[in-house]
VEXDREN-548262 format. One record per residue (C-alpha): y, x, z; residue in three letters. Coordinates in steps of 0.02 Angstrom, whole numbers, plus 50000, padded with zeros to 5 digits. Layout:
BEGIN
YXZAla;...
END
This chain:
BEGIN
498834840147944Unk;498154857447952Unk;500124862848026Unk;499754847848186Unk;498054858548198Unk;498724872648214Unk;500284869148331Unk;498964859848441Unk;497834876648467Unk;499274886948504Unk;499644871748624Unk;498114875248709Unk;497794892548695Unk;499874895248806Unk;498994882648915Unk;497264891148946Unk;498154906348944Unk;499374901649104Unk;497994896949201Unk;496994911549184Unk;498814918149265Unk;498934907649375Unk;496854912249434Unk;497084928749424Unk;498654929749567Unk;500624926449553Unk;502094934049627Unk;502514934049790Unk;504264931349882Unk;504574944450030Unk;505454937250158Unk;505864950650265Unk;506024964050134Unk;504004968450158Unk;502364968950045Unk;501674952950033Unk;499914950149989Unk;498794933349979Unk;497674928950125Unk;496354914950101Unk;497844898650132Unk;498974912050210Unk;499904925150158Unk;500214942750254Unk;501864953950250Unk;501964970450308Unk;503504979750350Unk;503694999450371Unk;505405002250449Unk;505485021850487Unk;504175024050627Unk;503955005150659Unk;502784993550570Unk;502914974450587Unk;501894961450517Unk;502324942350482Unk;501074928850433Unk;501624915950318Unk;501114898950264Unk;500654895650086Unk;502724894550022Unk;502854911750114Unk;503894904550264Unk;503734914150412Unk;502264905450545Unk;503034905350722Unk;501914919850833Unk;501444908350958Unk;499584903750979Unk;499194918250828Unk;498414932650866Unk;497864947850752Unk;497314965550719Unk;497414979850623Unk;496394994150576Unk;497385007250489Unk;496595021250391Unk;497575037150398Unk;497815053250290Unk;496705064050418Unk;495435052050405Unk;495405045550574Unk;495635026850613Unk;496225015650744Unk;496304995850777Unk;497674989050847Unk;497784972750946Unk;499704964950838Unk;501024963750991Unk;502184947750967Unk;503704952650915Unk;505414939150905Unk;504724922050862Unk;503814925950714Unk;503344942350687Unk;502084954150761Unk;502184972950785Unk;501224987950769Unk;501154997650933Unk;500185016150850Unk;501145031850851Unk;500355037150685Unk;500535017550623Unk;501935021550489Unk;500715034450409Unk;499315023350364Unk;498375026650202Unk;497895008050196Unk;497824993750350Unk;496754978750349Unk;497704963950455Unk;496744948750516Unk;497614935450601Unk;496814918150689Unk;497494904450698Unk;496684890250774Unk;495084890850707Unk;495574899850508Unk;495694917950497Unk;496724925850369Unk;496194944650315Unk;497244957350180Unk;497174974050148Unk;498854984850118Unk;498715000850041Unk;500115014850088Unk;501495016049929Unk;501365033349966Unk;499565038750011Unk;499575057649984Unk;499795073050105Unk;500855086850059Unk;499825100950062Unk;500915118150068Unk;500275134150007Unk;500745151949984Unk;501275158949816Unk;500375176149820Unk;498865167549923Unk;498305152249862Unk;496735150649953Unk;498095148850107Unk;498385130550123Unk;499335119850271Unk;499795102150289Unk;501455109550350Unk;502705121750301Unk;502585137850368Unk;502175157250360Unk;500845164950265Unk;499735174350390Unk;499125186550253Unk;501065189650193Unk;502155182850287Unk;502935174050136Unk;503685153850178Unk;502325142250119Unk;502775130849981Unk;502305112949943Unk;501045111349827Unk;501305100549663Unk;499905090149627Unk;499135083149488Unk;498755065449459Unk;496895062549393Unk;496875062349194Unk;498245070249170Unk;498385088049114Unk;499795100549140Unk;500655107349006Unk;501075121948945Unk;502485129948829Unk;502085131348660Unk;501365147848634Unk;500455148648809Unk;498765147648784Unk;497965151748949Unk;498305150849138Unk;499345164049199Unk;499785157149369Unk;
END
């Protein structure tokens, strides 16, 4: 008897457990090789190609929604802080494109789309978020977002290696303080 107990409360502890999964999101198919992230009965996919960014909505089984009839925007954050919204240009039969010169550079993007009368909103956040900040070697207080000359020196700038919050940087055994 007390063995049925138990199997039965494992029983239901896998089954409580899976639907606090299930509540909490679940994995999302990419159709066209994009992020995909839920959106109210919808779900959005972005696509960075290079310099181009394209954007699909998809029904809840994450087929592509033909274009027609949708429209959209998005407002894309970028590194320098500056932002733009974009009215989504139809693109093929069921995606939508990103016409922004800086569009593949976005820090995050928030796309809404409407369709009839639903609107669907995500936002994306940028895989790879973080400027390169270049600086020079004997000059540190000499920074640029670009590589270049030192104006003090003349020495080539070089990228800066940053470190990612709570982490330290370590030193050789036997090094003790900073002698940069």
């Amino acid at each position: 008897m007390r063995t049925l107990k138990s199997i039965a409360l494992v029983a239901l502890m896998l089954t409580a457990g899976a639907r606090i999964s299930l509540a909490q999101g679940h994995d999302h198919g990419s159709p066209h090789g994009g992020i995909v992230q839920s959106a109210g009965d919808y779900h959005i996919e972005l696509l960075v190609k290079g310099e181009n960014m394209t954007v699909y909505l998809l029904d809840a089984n994450e087929k592509a929604i033909p274009n027609k009839g949708v429209t959209g925007k998005a407002t894309l954050m970028f590194t320098d802080k500056t932002s733009a919204t974009v009215d989504l240009t139809a693109s093929g039969v069921d995606g939508f494109s990103v016409k922004n010169d800086k569009a593949a550079s976005y820090t995050s993007c928030v796309v809404t789309f409407k369709v009839g009368d639903k609107t669907a909103t995500t936002k994306f956040k940028a895989e790879k978020s973080v400027a390169k900040t270049y600086t020079c070697p004997m000059h540190p207080e000499v920074t640029s977002d670009k590589p270049g000359k030192c104006p003090k020196c003349g020495m080539d700038l070089v990228e800066k290696k940053t470190e990612k919050k709570g982490e330290e940087h370590k030193h050789k055994e036997g090094e003790g303080g900073h002698h940069h």
